[in-house]
PDB file with SEQRES, HELIX, SHEET and CRYST1 records, atoms N, CA, C and O in Angstrom:
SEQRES   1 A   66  UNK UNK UNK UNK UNK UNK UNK UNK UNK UNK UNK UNK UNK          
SEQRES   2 A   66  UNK UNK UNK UNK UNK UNK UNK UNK UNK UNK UNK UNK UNK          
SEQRES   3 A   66  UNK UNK UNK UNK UNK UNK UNK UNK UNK UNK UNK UNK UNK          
SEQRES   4 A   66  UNK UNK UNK UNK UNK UNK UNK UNK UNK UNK UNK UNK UNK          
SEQRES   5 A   66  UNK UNK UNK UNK UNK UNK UNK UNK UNK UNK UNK UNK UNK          
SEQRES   6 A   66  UNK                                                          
HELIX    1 AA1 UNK A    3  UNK A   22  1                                  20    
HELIX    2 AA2 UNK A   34  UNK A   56  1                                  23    
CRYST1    1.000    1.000    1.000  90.00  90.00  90.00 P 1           1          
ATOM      1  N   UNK A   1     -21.395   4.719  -3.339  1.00  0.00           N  
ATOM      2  CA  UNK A   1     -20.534   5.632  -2.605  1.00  0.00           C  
ATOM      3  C   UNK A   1     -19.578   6.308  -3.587  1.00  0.00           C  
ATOM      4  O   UNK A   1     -18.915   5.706  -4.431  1.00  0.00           O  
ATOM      5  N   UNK A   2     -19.580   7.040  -3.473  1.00  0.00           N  
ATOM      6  CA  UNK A   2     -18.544   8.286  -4.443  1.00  0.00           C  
ATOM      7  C   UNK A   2     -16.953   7.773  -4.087  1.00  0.00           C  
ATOM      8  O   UNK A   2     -16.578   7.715  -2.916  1.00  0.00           O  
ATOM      9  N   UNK A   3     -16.064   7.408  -5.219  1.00  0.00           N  
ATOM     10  CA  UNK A   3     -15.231   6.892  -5.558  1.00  0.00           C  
ATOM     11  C   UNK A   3     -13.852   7.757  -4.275  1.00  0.00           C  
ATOM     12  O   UNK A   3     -12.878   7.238  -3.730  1.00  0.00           O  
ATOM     13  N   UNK A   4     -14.432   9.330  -4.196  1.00  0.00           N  
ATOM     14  CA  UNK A   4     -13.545  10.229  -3.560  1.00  0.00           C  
ATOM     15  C   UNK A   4     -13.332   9.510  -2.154  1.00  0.00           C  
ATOM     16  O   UNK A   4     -12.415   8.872  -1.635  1.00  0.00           O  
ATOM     17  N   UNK A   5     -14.667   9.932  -1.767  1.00  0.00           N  
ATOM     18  CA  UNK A   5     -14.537   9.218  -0.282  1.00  0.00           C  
ATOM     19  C   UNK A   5     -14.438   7.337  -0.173  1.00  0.00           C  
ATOM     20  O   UNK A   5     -14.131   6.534   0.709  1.00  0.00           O  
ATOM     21  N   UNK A   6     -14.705   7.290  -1.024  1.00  0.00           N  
ATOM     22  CA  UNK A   6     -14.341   5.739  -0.563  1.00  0.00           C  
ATOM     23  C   UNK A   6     -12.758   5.514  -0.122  1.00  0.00           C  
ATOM     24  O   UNK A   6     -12.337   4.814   0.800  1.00  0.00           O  
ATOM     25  N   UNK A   7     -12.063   6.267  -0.999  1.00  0.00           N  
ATOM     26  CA  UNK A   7     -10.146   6.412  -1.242  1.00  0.00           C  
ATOM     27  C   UNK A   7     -10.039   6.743   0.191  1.00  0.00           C  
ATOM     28  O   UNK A   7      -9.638   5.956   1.048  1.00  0.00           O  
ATOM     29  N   UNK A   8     -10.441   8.018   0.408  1.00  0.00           N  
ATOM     30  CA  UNK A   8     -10.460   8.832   1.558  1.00  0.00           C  
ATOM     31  C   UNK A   8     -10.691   7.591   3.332  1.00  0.00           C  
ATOM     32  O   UNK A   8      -9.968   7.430   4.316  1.00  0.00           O  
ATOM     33  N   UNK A   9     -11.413   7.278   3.113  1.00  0.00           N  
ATOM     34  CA  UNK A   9     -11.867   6.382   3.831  1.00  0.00           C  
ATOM     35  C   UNK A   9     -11.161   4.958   4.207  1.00  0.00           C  
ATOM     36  O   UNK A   9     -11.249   4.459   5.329  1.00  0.00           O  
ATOM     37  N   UNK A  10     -10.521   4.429   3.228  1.00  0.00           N  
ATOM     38  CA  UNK A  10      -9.368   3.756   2.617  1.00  0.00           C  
ATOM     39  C   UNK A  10      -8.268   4.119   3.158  1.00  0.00           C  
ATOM     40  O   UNK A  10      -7.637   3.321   3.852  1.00  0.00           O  
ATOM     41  N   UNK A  11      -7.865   5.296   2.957  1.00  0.00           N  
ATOM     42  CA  UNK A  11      -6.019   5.770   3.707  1.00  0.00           C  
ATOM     43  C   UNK A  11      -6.424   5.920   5.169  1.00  0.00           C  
ATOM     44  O   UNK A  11      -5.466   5.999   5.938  1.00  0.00           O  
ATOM     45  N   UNK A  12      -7.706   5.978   5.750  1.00  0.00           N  
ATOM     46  CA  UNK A  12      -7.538   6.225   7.529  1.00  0.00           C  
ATOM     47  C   UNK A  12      -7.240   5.271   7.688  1.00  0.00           C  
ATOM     48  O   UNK A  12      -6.077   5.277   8.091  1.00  0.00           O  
ATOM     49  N   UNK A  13      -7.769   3.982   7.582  1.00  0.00           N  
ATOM     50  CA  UNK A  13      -7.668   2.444   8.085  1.00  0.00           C  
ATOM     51  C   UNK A  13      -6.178   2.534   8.361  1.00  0.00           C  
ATOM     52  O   UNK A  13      -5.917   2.897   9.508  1.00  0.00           O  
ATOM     53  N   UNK A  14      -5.417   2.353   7.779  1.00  0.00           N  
ATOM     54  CA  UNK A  14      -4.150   1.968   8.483  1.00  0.00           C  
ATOM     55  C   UNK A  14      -3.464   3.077   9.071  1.00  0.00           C  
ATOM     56  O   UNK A  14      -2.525   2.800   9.817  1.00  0.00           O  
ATOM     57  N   UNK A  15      -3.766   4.348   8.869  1.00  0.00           N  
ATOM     58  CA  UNK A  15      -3.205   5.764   9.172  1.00  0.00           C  
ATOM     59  C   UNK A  15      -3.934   5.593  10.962  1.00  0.00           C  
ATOM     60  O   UNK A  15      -3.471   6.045  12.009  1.00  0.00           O  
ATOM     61  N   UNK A  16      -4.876   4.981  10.793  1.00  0.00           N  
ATOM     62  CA  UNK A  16      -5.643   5.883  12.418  1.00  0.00           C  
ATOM     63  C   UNK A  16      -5.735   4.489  13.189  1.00  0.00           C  
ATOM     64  O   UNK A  16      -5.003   4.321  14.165  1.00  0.00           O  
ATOM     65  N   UNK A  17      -6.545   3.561  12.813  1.00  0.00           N  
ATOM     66  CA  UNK A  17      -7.080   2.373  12.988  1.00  0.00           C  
ATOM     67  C   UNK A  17      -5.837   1.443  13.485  1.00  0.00           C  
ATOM     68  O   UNK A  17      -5.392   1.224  14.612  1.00  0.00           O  
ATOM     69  N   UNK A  18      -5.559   1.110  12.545  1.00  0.00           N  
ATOM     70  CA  UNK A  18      -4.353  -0.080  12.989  1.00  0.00           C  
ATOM     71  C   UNK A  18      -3.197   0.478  14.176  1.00  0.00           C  
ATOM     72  O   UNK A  18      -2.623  -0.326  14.909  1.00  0.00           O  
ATOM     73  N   UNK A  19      -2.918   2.165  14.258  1.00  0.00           N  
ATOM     74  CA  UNK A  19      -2.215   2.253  15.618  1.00  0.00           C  
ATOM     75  C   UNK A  19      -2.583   1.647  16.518  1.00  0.00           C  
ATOM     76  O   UNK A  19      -1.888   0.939  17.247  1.00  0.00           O  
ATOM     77  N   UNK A  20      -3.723   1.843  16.590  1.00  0.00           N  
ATOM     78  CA  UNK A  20      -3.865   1.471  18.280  1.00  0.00           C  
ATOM     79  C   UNK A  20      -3.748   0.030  18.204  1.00  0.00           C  
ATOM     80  O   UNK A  20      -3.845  -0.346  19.373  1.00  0.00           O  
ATOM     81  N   UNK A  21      -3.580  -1.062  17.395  1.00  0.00           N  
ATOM     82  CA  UNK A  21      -3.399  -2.355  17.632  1.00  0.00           C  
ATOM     83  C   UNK A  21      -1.991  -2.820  17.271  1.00  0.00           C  
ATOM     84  O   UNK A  21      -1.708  -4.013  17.380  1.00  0.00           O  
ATOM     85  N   UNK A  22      -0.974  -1.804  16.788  1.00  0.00           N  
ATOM     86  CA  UNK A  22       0.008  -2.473  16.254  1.00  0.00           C  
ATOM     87  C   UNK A  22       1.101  -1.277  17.658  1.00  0.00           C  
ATOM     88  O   UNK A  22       2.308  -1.064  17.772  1.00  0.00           O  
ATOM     89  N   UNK A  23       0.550  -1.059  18.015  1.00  0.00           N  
ATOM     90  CA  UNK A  23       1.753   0.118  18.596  1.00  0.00           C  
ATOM     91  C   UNK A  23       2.038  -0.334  20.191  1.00  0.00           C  
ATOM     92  O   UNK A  23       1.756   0.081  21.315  1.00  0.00           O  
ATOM     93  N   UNK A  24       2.816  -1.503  19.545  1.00  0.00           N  
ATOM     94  CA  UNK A  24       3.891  -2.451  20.297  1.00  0.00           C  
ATOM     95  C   UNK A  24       5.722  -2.190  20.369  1.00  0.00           C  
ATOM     96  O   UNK A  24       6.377  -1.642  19.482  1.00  0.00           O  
ATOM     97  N   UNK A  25       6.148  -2.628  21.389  1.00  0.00           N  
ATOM     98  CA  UNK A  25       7.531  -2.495  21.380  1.00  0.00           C  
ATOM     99  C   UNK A  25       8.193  -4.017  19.952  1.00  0.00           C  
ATOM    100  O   UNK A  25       8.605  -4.345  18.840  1.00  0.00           O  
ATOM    101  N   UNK A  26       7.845  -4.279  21.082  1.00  0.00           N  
ATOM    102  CA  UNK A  26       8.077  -6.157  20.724  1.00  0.00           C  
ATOM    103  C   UNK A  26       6.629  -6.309  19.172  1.00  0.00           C  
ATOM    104  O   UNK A  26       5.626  -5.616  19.003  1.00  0.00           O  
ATOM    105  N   UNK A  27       7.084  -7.320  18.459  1.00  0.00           N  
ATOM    106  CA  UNK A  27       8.493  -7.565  17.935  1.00  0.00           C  
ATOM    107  C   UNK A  27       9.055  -6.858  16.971  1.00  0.00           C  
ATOM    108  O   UNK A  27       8.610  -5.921  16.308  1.00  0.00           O  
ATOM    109  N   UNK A  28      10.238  -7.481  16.956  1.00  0.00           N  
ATOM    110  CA  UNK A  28      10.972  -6.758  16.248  1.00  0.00           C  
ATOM    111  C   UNK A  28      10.600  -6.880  14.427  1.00  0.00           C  
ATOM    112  O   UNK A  28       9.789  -7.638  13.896  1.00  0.00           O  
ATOM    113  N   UNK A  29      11.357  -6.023  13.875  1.00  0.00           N  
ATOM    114  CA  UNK A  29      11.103  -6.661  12.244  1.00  0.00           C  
ATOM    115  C   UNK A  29      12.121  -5.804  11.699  1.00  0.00           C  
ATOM    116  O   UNK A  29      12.150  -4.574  11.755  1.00  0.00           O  
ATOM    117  N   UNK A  30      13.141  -6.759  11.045  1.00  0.00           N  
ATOM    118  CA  UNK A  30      14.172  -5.830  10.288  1.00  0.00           C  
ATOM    119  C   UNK A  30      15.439  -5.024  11.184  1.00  0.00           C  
ATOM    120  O   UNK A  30      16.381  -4.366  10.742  1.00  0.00           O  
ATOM    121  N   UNK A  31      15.021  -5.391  12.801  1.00  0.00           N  
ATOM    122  CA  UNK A  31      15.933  -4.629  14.005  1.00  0.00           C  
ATOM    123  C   UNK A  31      14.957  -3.486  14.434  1.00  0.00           C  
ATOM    124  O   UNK A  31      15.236  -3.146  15.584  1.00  0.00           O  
ATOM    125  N   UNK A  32      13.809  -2.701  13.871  1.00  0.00           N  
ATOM    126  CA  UNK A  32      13.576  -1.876  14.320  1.00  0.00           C  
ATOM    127  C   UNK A  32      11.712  -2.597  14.791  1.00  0.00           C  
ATOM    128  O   UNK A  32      11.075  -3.560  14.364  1.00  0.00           O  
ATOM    129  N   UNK A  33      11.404  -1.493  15.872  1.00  0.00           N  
ATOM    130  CA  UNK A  33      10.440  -2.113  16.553  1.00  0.00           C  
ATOM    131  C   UNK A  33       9.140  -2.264  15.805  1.00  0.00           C  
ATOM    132  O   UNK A  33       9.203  -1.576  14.786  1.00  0.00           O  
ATOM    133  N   UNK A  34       7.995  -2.887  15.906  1.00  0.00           N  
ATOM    134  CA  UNK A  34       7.033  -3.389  15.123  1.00  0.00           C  
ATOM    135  C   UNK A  34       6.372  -1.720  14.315  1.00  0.00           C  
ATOM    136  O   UNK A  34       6.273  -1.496  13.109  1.00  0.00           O  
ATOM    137  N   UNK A  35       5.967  -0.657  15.626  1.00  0.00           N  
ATOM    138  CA  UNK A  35       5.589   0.247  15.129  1.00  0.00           C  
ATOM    139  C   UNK A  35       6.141   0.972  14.420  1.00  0.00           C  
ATOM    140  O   UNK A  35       5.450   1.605  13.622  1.00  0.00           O  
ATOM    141  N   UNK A  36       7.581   1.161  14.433  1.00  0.00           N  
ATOM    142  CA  UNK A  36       8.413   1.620  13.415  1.00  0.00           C  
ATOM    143  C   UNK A  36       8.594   1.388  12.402  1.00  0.00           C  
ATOM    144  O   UNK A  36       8.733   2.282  11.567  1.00  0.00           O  
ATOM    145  N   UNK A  37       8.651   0.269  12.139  1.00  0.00           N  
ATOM    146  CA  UNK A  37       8.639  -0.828  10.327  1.00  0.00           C  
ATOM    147  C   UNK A  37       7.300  -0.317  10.232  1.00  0.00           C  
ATOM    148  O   UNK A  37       7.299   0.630   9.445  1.00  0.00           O  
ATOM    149  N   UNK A  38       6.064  -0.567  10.743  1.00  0.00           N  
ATOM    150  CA  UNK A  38       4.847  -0.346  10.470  1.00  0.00           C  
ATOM    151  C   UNK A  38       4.522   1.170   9.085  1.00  0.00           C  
ATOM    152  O   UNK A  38       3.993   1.298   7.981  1.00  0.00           O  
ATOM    153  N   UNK A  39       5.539   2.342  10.507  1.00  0.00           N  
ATOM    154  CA  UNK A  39       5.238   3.035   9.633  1.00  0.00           C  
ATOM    155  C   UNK A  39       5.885   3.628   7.928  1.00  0.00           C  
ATOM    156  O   UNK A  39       5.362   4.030   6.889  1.00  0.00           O  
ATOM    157  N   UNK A  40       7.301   3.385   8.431  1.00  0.00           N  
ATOM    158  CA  UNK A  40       8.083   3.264   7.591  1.00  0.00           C  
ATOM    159  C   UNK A  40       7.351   2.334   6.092  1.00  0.00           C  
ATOM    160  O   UNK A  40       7.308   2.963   5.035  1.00  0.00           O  
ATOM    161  N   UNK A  41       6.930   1.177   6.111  1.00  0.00           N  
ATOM    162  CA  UNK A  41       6.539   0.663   5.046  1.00  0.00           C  
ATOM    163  C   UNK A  41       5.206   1.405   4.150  1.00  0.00           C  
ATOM    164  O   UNK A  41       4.982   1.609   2.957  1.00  0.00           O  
ATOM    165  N   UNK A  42       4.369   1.714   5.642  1.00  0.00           N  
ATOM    166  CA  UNK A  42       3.584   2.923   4.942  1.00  0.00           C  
ATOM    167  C   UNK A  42       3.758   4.404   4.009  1.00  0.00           C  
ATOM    168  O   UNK A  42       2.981   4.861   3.170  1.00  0.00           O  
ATOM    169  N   UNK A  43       4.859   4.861   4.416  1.00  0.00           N  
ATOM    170  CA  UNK A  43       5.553   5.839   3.273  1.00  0.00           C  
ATOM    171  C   UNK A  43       5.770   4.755   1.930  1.00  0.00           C  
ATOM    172  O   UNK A  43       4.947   4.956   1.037  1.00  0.00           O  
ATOM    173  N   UNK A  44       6.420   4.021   1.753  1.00  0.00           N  
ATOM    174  CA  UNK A  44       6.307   3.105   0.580  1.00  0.00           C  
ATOM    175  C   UNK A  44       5.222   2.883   0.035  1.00  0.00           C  
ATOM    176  O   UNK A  44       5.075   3.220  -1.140  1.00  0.00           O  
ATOM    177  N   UNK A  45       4.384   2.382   0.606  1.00  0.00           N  
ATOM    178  CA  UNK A  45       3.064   2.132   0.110  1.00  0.00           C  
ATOM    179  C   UNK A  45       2.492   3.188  -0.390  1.00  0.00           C  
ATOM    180  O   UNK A  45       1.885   3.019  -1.448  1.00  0.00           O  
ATOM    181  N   UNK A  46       2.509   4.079   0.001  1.00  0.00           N  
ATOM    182  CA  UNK A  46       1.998   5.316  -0.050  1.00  0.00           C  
ATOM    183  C   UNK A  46       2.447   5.470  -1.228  1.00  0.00           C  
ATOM    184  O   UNK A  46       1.689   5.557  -2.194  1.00  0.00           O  
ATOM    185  N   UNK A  47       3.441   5.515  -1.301  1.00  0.00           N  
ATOM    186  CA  UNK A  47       4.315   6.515  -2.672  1.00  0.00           C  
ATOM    187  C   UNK A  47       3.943   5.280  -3.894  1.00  0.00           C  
ATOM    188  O   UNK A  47       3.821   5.721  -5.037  1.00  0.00           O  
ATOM    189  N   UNK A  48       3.774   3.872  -3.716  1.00  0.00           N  
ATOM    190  CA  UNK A  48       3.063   3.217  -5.069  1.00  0.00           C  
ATOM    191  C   UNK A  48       2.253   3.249  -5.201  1.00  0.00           C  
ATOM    192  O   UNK A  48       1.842   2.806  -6.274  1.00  0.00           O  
ATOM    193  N   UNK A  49       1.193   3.861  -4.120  1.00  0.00           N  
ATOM    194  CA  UNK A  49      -0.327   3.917  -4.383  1.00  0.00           C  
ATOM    195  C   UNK A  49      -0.564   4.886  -5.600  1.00  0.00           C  
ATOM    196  O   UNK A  49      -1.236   4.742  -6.622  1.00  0.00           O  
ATOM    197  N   UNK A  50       0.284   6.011  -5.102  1.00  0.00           N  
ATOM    198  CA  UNK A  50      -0.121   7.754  -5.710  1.00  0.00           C  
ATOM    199  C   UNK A  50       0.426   7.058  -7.265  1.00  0.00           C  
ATOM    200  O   UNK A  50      -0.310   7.223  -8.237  1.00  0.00           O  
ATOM    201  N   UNK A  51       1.678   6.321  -7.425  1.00  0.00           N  
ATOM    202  CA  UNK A  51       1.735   6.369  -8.669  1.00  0.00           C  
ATOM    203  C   UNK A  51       0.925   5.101  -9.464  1.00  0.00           C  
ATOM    204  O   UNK A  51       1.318   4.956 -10.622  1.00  0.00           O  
ATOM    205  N   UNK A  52       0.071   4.348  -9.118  1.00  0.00           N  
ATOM    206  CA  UNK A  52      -0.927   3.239  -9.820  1.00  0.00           C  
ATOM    207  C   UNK A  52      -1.788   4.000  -9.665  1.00  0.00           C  
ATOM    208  O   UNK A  52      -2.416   3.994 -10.724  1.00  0.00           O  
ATOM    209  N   UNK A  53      -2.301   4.783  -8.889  1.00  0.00           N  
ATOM    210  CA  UNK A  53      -3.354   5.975  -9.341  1.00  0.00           C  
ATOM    211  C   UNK A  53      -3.487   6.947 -10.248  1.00  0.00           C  
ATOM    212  O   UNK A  53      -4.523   7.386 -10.747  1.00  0.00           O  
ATOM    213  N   UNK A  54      -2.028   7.352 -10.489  1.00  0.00           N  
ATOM    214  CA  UNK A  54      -1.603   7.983 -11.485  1.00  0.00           C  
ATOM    215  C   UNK A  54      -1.913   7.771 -13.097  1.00  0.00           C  
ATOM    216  O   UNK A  54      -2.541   8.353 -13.981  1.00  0.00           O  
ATOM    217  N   UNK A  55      -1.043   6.514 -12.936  1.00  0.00           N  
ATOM    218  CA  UNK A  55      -1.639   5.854 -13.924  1.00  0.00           C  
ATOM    219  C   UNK A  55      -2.639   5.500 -14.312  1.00  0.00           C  
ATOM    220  O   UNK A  55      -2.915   5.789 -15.476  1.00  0.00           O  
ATOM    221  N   UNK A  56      -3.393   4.897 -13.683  1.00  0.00           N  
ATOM    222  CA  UNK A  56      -4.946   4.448 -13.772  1.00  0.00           C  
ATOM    223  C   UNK A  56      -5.738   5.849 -14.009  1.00  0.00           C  
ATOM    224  O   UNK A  56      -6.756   5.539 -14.627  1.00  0.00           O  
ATOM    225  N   UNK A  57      -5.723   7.017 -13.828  1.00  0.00           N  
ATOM    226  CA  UNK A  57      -6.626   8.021 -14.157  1.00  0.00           C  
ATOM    227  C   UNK A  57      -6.011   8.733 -15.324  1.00  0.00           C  
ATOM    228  O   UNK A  57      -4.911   9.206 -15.608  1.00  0.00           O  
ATOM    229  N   UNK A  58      -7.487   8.578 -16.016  1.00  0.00           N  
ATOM    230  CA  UNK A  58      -7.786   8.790 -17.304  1.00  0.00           C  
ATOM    231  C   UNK A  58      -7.185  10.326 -17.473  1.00  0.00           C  
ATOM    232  O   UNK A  58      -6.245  10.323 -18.268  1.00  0.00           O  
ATOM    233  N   UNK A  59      -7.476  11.607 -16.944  1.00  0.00           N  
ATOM    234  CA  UNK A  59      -7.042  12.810 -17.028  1.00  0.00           C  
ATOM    235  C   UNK A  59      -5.205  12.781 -17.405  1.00  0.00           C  
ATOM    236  O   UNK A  59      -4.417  13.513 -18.003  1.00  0.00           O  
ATOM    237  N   UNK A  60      -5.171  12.018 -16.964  1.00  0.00           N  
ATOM    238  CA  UNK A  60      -3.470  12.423 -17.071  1.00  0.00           C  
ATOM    239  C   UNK A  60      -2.458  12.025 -18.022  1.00  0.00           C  
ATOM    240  O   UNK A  60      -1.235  12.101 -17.906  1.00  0.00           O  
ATOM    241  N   UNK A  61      -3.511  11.365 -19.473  1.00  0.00           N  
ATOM    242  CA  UNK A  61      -2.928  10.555 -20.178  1.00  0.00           C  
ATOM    243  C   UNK A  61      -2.806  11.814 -21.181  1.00  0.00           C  
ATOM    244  O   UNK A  61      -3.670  12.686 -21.278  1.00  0.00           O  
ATOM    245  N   UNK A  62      -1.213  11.760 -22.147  1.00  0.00           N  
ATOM    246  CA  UNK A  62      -1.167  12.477 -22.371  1.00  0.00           C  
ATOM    247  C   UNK A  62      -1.345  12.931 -24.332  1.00  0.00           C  
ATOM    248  O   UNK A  62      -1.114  12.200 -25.295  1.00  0.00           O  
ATOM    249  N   UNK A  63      -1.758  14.166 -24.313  1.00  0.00           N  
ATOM    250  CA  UNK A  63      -2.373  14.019 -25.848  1.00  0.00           C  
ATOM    251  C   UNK A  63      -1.155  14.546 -26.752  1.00  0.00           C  
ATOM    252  O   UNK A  63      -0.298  15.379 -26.458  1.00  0.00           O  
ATOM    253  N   UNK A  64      -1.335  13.793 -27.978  1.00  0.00           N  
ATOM    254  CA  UNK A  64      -0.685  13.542 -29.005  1.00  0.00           C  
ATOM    255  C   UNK A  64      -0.578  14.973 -29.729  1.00  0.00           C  
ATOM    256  O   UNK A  64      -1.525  15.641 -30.144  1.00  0.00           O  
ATOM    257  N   UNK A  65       0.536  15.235 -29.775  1.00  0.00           N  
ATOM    258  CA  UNK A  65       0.635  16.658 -30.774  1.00  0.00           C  
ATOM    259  C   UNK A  65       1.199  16.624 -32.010  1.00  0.00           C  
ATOM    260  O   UNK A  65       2.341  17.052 -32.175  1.00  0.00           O  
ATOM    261  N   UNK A  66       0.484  16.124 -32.997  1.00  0.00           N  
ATOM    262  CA  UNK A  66       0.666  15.768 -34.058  1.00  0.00           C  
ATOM    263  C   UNK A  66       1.365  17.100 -35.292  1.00  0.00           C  
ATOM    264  O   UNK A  66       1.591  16.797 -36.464  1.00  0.00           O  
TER     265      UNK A  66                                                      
END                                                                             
């Protein structure tokens, strides 16, 4: 499977998928309601994904100007 869509395929799971099982009032986490922390932690995640990806791809390393 091509590395693109696998990623691709990868960010729906919790973007599409896990709503419909987590999108509860109750319980709580942190004071705010389950689906709310839910998503909230996902912006986090998000934002360390993009940068260990960052890193990890080879294109972006940067060349020496000697």
């Amino acid at each position: 499977m091509n590395k693109k869509i696998l990623v691709f395929v990868l960010t729906l799971i919790p973007a599409l998928g896990s709503l419909v099982v987590i999108n509860k009032v109750e319980p709580y986490v942190l004071g705010l309601p389950f689906v709310l922390f839910w998503a909230i932690c996902w912006v986090g995640l998000t934002s360390l994904f993009l940068v260990i990806a960052y890193k990890l791809d080879p294109e972006n390393e940067e060349e020496e100007n000697i």
